[in-house]
py3Dmol code that shows the C-alpha trace and the ligand (Angstrom):
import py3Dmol

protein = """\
ATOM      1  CA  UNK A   1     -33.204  13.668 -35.944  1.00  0.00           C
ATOM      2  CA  UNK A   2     -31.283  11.231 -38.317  1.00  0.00           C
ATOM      3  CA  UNK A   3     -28.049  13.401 -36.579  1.00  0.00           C
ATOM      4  CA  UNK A   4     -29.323  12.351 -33.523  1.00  0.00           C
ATOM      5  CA  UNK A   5     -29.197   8.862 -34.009  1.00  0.00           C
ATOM      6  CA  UNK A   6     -25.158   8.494 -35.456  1.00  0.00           C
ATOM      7  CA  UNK A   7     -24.410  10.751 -32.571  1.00  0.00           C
ATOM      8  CA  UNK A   8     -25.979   8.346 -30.257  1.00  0.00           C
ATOM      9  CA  UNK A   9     -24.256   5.619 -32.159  1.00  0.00           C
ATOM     10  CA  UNK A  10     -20.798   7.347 -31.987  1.00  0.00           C
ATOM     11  CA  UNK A  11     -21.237   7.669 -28.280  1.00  0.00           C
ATOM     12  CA  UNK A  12     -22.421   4.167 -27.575  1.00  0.00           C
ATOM     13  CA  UNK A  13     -19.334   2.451 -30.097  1.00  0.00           C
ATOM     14  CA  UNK A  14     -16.356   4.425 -28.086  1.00  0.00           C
ATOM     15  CA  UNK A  15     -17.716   3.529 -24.837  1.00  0.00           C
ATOM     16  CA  UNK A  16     -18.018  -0.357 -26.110  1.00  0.00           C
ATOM     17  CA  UNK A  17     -14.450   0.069 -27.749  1.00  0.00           C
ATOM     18  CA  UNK A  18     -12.687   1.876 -24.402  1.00  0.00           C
ATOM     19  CA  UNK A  19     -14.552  -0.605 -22.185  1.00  0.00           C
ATOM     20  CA  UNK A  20     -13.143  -3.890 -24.618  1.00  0.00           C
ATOM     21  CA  UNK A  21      -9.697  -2.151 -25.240  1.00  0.00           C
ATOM     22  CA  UNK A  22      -8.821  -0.985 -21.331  1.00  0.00           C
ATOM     23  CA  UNK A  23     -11.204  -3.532 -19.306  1.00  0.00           C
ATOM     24  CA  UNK A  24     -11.351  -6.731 -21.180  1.00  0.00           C
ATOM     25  CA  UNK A  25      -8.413  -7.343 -22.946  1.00  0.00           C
ATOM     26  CA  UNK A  26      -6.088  -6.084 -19.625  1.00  0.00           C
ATOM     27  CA  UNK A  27      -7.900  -8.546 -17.763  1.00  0.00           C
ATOM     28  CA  UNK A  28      -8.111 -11.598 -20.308  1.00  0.00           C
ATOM     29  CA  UNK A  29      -3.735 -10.786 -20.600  1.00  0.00           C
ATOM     30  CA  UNK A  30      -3.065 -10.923 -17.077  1.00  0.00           C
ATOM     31  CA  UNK A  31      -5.835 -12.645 -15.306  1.00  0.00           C
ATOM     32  CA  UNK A  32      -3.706 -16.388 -15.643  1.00  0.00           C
ATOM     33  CA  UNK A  33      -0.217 -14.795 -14.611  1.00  0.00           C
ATOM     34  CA  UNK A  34       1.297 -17.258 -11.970  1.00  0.00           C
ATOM     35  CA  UNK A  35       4.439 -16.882  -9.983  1.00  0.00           C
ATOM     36  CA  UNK A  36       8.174 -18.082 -11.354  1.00  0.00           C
ATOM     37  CA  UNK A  37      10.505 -20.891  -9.976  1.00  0.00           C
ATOM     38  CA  UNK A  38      13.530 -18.861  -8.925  1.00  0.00           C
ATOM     39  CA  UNK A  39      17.037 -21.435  -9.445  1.00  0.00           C
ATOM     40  CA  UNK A  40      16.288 -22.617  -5.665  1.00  0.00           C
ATOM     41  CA  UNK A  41      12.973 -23.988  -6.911  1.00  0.00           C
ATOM     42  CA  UNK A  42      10.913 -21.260  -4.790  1.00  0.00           C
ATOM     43  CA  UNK A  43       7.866 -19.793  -5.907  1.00  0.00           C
ATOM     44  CA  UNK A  44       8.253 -15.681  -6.911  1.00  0.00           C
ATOM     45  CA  UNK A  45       7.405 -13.255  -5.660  1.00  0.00           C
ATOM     46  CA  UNK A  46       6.860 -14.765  -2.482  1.00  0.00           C
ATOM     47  CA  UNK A  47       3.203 -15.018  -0.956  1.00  0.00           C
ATOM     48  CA  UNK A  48       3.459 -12.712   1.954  1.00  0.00           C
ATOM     49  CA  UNK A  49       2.916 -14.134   5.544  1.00  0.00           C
ATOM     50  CA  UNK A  50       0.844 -12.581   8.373  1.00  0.00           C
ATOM     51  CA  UNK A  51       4.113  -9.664   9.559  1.00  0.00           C
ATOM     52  CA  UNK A  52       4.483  -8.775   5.847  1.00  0.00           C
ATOM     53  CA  UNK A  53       0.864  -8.014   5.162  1.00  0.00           C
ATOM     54  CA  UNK A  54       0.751  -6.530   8.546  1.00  0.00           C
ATOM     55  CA  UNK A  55       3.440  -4.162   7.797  1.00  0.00           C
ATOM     56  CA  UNK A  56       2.172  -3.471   4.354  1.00  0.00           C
ATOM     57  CA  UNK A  57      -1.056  -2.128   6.305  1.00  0.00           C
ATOM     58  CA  UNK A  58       1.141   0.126   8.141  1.00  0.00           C
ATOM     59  CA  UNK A  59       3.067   1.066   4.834  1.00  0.00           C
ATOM     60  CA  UNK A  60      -0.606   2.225   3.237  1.00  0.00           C
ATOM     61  CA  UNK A  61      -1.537   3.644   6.927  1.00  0.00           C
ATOM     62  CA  UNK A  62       1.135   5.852   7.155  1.00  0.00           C
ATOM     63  CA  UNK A  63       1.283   7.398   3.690  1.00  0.00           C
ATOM     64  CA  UNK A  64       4.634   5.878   3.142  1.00  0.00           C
ATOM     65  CA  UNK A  65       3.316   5.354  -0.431  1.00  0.00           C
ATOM     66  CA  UNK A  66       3.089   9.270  -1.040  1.00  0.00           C
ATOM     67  CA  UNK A  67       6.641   9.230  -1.297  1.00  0.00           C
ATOM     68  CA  UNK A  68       7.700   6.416  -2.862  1.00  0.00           C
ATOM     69  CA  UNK A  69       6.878   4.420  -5.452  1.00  0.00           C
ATOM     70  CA  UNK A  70       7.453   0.745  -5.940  1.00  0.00           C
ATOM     71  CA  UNK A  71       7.976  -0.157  -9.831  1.00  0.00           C
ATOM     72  CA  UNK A  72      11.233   0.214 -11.780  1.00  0.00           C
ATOM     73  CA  UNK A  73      10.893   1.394 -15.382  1.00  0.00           C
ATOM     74  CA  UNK A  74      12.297   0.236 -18.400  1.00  0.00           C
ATOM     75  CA  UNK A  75      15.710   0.945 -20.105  1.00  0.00           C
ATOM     76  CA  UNK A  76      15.098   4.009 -22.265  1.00  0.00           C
ATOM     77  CA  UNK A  77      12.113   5.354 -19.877  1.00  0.00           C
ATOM     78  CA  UNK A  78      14.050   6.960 -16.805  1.00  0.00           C
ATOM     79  CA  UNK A  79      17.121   6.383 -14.959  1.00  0.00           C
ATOM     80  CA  UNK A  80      16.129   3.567 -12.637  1.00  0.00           C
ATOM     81  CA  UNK A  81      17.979   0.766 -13.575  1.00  0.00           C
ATOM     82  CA  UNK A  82      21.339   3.090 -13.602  1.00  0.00           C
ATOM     83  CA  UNK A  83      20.218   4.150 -10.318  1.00  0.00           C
ATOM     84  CA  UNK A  84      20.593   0.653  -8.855  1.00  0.00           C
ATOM     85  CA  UNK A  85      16.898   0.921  -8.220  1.00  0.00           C
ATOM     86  CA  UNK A  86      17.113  -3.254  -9.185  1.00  0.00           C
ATOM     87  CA  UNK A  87      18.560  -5.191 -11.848  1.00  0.00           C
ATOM     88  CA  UNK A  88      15.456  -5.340 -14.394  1.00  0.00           C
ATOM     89  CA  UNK A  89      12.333  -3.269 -15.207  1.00  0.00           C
ATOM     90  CA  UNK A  90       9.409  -4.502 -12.789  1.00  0.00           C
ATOM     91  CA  UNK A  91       6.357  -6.491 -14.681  1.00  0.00           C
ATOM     92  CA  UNK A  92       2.566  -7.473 -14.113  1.00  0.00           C
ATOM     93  CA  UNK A  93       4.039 -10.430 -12.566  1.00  0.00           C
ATOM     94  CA  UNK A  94       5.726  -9.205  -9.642  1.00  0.00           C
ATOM     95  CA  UNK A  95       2.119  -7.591  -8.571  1.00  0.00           C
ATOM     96  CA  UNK A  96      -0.118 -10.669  -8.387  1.00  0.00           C
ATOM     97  CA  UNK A  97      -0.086 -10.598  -4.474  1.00  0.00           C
ATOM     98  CA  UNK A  98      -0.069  -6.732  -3.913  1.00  0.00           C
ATOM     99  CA  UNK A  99      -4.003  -6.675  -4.004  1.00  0.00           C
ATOM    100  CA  UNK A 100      -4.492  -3.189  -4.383  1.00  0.00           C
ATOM    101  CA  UNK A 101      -0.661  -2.922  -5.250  1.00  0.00           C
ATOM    102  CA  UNK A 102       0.668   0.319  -4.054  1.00  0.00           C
ATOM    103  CA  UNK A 103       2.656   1.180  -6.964  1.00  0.00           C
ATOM    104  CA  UNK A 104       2.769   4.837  -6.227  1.00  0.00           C
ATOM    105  CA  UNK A 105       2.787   7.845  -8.167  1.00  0.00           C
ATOM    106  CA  UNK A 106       5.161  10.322  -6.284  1.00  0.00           C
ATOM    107  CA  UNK A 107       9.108  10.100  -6.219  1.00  0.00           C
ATOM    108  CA  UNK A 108       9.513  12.323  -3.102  1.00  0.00           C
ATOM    109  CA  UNK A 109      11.851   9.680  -2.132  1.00  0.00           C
ATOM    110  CA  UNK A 110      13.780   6.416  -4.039  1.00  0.00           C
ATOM    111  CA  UNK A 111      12.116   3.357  -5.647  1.00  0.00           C
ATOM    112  CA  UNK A 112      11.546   0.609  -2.480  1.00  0.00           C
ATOM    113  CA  UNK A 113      10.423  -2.035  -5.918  1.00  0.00           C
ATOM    114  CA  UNK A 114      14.065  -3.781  -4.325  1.00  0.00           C
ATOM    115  CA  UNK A 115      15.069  -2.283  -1.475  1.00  0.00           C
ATOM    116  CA  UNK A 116      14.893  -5.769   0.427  1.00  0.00           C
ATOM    117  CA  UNK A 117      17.675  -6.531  -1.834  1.00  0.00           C
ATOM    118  CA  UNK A 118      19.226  -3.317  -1.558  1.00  0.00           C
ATOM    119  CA  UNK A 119      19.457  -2.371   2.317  1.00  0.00           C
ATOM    120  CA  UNK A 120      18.994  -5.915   3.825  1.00  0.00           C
ATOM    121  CA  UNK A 121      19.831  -4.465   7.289  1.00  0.00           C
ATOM    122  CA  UNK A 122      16.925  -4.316   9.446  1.00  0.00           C
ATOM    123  CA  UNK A 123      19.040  -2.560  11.837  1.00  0.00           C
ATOM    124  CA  UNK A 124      19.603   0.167   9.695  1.00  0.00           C
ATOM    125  CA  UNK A 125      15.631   0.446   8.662  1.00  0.00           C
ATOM    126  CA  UNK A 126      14.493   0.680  12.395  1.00  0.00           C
ATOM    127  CA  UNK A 127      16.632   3.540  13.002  1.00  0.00           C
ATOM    128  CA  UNK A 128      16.337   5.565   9.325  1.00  0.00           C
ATOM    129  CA  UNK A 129      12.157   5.105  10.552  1.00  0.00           C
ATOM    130  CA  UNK A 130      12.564   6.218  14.111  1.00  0.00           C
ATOM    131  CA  UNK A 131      14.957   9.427  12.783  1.00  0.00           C
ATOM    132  CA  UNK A 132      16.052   9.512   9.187  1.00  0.00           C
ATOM    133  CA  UNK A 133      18.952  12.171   9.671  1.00  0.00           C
ATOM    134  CA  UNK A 134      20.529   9.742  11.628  1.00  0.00           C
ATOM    135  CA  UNK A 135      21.499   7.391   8.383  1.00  0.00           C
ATOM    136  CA  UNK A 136      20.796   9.603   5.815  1.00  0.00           C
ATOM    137  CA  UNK A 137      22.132  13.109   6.664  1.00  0.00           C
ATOM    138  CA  UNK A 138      19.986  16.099   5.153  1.00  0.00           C
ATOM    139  CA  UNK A 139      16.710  13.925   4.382  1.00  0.00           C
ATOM    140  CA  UNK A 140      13.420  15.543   4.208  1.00  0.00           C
ATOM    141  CA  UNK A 141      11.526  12.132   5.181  1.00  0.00           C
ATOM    142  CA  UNK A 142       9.336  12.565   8.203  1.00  0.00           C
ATOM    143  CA  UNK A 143      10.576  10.850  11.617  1.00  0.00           C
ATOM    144  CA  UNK A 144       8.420   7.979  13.160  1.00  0.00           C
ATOM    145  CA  UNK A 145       9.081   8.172  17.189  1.00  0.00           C
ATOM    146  CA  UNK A 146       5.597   6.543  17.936  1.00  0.00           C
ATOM    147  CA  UNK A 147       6.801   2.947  15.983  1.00  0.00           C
ATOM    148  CA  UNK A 148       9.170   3.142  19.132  1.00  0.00           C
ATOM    149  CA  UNK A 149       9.056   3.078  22.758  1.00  0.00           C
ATOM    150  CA  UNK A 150      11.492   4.302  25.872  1.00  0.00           C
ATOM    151  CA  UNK A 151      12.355   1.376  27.657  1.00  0.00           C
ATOM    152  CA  UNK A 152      14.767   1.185  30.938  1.00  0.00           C
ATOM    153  CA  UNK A 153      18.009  -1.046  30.834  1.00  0.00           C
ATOM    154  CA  UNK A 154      17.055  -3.448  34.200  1.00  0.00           C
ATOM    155  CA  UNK A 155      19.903  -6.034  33.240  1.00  0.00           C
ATOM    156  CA  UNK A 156      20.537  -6.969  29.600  1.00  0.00           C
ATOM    157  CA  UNK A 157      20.087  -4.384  26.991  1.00  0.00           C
ATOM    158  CA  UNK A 158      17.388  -5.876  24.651  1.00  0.00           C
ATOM    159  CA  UNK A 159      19.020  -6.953  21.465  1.00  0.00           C
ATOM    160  CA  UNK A 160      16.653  -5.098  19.272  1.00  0.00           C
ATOM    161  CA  UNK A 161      17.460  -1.772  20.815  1.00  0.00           C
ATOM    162  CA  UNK A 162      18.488   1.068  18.450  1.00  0.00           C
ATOM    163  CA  UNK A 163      22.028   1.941  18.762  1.00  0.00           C
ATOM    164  CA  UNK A 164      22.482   5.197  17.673  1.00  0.00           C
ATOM    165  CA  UNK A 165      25.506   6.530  16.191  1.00  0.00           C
ATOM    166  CA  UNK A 166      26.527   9.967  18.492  1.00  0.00           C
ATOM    167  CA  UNK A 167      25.933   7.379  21.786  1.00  0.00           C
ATOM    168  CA  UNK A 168      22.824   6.715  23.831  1.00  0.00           C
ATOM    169  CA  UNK A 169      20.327  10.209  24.368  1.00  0.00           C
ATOM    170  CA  UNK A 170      19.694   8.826  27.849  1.00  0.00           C
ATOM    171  CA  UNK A 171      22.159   6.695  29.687  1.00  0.00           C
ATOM    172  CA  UNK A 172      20.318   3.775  31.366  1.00  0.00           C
ATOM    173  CA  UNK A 173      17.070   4.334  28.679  1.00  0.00           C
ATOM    174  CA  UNK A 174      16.804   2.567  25.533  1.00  0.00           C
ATOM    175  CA  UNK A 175      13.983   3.288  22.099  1.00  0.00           C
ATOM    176  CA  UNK A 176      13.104  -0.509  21.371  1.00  0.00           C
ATOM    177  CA  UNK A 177      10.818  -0.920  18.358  1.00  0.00           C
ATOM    178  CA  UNK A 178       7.038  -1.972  19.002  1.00  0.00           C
ATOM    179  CA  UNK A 179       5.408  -4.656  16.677  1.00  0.00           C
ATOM    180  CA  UNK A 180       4.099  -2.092  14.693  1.00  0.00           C
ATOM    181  CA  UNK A 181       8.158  -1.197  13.202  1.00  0.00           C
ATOM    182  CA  UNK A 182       9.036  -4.672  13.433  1.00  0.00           C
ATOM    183  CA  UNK A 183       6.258  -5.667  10.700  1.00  0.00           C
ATOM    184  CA  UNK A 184       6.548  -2.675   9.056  1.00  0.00           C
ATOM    185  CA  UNK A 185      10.609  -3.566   8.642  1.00  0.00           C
ATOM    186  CA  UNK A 186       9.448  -7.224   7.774  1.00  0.00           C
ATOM    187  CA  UNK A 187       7.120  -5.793   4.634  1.00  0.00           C
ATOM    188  CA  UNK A 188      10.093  -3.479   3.658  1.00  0.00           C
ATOM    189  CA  UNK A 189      12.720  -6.701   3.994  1.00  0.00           C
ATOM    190  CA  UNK A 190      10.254  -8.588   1.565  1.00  0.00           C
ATOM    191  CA  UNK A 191      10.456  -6.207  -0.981  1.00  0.00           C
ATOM    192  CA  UNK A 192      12.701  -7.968  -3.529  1.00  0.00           C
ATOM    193  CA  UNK A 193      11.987  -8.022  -7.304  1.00  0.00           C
ATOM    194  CA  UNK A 194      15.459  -9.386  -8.679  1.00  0.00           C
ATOM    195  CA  UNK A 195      14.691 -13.046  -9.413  1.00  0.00           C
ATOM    196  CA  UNK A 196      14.683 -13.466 -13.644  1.00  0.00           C
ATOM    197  CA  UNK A 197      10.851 -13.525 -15.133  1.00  0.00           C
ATOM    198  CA  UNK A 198      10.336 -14.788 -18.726  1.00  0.00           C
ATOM    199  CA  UNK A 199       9.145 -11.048 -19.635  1.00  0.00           C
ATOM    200  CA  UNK A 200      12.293  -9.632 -19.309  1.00  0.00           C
ATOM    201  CA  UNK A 201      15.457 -11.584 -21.090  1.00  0.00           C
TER     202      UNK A 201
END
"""
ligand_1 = """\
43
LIG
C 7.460 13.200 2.818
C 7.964 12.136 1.997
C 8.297 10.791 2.622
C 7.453 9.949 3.328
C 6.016 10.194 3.763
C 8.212 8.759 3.576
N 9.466 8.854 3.028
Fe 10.881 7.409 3.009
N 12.198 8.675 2.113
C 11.904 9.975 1.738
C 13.125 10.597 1.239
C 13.252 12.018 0.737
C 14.147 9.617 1.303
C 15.630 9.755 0.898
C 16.500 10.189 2.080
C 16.610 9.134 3.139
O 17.212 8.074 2.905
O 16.050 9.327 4.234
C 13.522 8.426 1.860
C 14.183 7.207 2.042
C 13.569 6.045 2.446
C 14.214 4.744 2.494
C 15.640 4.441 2.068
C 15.665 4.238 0.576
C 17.029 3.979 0.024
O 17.090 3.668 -1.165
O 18.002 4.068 0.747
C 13.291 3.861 2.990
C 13.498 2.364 3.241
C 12.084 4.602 3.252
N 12.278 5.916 2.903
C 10.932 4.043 3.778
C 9.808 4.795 4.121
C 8.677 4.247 4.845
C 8.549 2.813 5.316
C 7.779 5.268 5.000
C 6.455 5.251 5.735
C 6.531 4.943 7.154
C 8.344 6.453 4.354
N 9.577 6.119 3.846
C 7.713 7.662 4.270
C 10.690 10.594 1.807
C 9.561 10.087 2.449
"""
view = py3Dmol.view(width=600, height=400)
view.addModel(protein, "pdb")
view.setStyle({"model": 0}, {"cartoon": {"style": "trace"}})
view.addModel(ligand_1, "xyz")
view.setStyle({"model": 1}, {"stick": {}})
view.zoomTo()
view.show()
């Protein structure tokens, strides 16, 4: 009986101590974190507007984050920062308006923690989503045809059409992107982690 009890006890203090340790203190550490003035005096990161969020839905939609991850670790922990996967480690921070962030866990493909800052060209996002082989030759990351639609050339060629690089599949057609690409492209633009944070010196 008197066994009983301590075991009881045991049980009840680790639960108390895990709950404290990985609930509590967490929250009481990051709860307050605000965003940074970059030199330009703007807030970072950046509170995302109505196309970024929409595009982020799309991003968890389409199970973009199965594949990639969006954090860059630390000097000593991985390759990342000699990948050019951004210029520091990634830190609580940079999260406060990714509510549920979408980190990942998978590195099927690179790190998108910067790729804002690292393909700026939203030119060369619409087509890498439409058919990936076309920019990057040999990639294993699934084609999106349904963010685009076939649209005939009456008399001006719409200036977001996709030029692709072998010429046009069908003369007098061109694949525009729908709204669903463009915001998708917009949340992909918007990721940008490089501005300096007190964390990281
Ligand atoms: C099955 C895994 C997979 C999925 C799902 C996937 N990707 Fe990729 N992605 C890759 C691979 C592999 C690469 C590297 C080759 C390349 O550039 O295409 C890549 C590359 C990229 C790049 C270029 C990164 C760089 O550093 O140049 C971007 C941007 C990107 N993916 C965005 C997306 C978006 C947005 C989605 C969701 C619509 C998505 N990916 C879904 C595997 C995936």
């Amino acid at each position: 009986m008197n066994r009983a009890v301590w075991l009881y006890l045991g049980v009840l203090i680790t639960v108390i101590a895990s709950f404290v340790g990985l609930v509590q203190i967490p929250d009481r550490q990051l709860r307050g974190l605000q965003p940074v003035k970059d030199d330009l005096g703007v807030e970072r990161p950046l509170r995302p507007d109505g196309g970024v969020l929409a595009g982020r839905a799309e991003y968890i939609g389409l199970g973009c984050l199965y594949c990639h991850s969006q954090q860059v670790r630390p000097e000593g922990f991985g390759a990342d920062l000699a990948r050019g996967w951004g210029v520091r480690r990634t830190v609580a921070r940079d999260y406060i308006w990714d509510v549920p962030p979408v980190m990942g866990t998978m590195r099927t493909g690179p790190d998108l923690a910067n790729i804002g800052a690292r393909q700026p060209s939203n030119a060369w996002h619409l087509l890498h989503l439409y058919r990936p082989r076309l920019t990057s030759p040999g990639s294993t990351m699934p084609e999106h045809p349904f963010l685009f639609a076939w649209q005939r050339v009456e008399l001006q060629r719409p200036t977001d059409a996709l030029s692709f690089p072998e010429g046009e599949p069908r003369p007098g057609w061109v694949v525009v992107p729908t709204q669903r690409a463009r915001d998708l492209v917009a949340y992909l633009g918007s990721l940008d982690h490089s501005y300096a944070v007190p964390e990281v010196r």
